[in-house]
C-alpha positions in Angstrom: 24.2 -179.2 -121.2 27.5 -181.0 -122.7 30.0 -178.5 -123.2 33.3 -178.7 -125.4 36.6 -177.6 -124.1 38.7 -176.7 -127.4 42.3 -175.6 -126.5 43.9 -172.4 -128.4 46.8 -171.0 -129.2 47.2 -169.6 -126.0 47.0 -171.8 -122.5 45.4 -169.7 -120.6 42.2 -169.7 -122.8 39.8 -172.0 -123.7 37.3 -172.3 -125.9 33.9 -173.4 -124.5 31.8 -174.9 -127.7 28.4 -174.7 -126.8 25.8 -176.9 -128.6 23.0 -174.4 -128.0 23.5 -170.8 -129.2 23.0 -168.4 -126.6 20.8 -165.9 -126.5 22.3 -162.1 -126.2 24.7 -159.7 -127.2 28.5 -160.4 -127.5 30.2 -159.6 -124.3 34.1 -159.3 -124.3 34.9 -158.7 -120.4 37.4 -158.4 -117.9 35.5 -156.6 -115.4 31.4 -156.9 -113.9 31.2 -153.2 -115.0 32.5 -154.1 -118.7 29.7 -156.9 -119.1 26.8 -154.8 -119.5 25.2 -156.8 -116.8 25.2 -159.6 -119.0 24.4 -162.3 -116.0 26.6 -165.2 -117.8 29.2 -162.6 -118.0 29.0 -161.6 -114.9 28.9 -165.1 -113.2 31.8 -166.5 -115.3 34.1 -163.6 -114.1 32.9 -164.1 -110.4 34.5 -168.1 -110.9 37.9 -167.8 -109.0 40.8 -167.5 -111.4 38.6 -166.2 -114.6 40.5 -163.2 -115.7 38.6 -162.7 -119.1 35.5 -163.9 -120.9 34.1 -163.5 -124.7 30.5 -164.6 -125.2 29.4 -165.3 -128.8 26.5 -166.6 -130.0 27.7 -170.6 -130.4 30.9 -170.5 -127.8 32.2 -169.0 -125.0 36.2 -168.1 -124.7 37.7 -168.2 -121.1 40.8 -167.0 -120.2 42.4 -167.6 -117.1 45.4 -166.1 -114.7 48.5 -168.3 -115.2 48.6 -169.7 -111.6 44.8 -171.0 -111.6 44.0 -174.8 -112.8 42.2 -175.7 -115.8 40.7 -178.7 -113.9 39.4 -176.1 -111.6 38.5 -173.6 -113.7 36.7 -176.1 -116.3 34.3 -177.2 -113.7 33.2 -174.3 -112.3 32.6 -173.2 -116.2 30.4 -175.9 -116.7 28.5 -175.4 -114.0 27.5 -171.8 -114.8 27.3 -172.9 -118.2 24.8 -175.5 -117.6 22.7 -173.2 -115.1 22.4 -170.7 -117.3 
C-alpha cells in the first residue's frame, strides 16, 4: 500500500494520506489505554519516537517527539500501515 507523507504546519507531524479508507472509528491517541484497542492505534504508538496518532477514515496524522527522525519514523509508519 503506497502511502503519502504530506508535511503540516507543524514538524513534528505528518500527515499519512492513505489511498484506501480505513475501516473504524476515529482514534485521537497518545496513550495504548486512549486508543480503544484500536490495533492500528495501538501499533503506531508502540513505533519508537510516535508520541501522538489521529486515525480518520482517508489519512492518518503522526506526530513525533522532537529528537526522533522522520526518516525513521516514516518507515516504521509504512510498515504498519501496509500490514494493516
Amino acid at each position: 500500500m503506497a502511502i503519502d507523507f504530506q508535511t503540516t504546519p507543524n514538524p513534528n507531524a505528518i500527515k499519512c494520506v492513505l489511498p484506501v479508507p480505513r475501516r473504524g472509528d476515529i482514534v485521537s491517541a497518545a496513550t495504548p489505554g486512549e486508543t480503544d484497542g484500536d490495533l492500528l492505534a495501538l501499533n503506531l504508538l508502540a513505533i519508537e519516537g510516535v508520541s501522538r496518532v489521529l486515525l480518520h477514515t482517508d489519512f492518518v496524522s503522526i506526530t513525533k517527539d522532537p529528537d526522533a527522525s522522520w526518516l525513521t519514523v516514516k518507515r516504521a509508519v509504512a510498515k504498519v500501515i501496509s500490514d494493516a
